[in-house]
N, C-alpha and C positions, 0 to 999 in steps of 0.2 A: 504494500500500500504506500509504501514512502517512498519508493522509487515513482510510483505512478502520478504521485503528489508533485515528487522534485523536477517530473518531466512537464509538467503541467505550468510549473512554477517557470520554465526556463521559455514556455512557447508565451506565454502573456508574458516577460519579459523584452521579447522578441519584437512582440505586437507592441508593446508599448513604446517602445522605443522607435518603430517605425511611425506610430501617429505621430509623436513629440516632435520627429523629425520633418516629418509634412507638413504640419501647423504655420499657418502665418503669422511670422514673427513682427515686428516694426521696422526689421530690417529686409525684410522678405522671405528670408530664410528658402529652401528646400522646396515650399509652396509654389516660390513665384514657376517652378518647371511645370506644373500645374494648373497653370491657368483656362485652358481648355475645360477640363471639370467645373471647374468654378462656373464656367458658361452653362452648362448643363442643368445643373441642379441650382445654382443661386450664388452669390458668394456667403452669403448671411447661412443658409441652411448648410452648406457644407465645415463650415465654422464651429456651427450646433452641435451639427454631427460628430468632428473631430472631439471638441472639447465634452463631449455627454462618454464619448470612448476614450477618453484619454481616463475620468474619472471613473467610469465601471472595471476598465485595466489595474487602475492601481486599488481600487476596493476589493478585486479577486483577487490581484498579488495579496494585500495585505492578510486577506481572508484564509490563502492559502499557506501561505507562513504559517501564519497560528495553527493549522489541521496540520502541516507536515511536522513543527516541532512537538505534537500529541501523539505523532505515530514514529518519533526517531526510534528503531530500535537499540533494546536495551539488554544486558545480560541478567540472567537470572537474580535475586537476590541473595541466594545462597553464595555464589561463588564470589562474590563480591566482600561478601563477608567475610569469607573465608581468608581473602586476600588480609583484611585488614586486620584480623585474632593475629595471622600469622607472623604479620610486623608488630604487633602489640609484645607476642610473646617473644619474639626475637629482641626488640627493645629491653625487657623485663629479665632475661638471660644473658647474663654476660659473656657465656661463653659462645651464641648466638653472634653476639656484639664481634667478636674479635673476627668471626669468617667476614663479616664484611666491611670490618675495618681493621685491617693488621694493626695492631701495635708496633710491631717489630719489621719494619718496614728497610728492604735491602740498603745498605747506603751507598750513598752517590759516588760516583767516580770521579778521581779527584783529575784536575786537568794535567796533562802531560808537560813534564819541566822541561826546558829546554837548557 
């Protein structure tokens, strides 16, 4: 389900990013290659139409963020736990302590005298 989320999340991505980019700007932006359309439908209604899709775009992205991080998979709780008794106890045993942190640590090499 969370793949199916994240592919979903990457095509209104997609789409969004292509309205934002057709949109006429006050500098013309991207639109002015479109002006043909604009003759078609109106300039006013295709305007409508841009800016009603640019906000239902980012209402689904946002929509679907929130449903894909309810479905991130997760590991069970048992082993999760398990992980962290295991550091507990290993902290609480010193002899634990010294496998993953020597004490007695090789010494360094001294640099060659010339």
């Amino acid at each position: 389900m969370f793949v199916v989320i994240s592919v979903l999340i990457f095509i209104v991505c997609i789409l969004l990013i292509l309205i934002v980019l057709v949109q006429n700007s006050k500098g013309g932006g991207l639109a002015a290659n479109f002006s043909a359309s604009n003759q078609v439908m109106g300039v006013r209604k295709t305007t409508d139409f841009l800016e009603k899709a640019t906000w239902v775009l980012a209402g689904s992205l946002l929509f679907l963020s929130i449903l894909a991080a309810a479905f991130i998979p997760r590991e069970t709780g048992e082993s999760n736990q398990s992980l962290m008794q295991e550091q507990i106890d290993a902290a609480q045993d010193p002899s634990q302590m010294q496998k993953n942190f020597p004490l007695n640590a090789p010494p360094a090499e001294e640099p060659a005298k010339k």
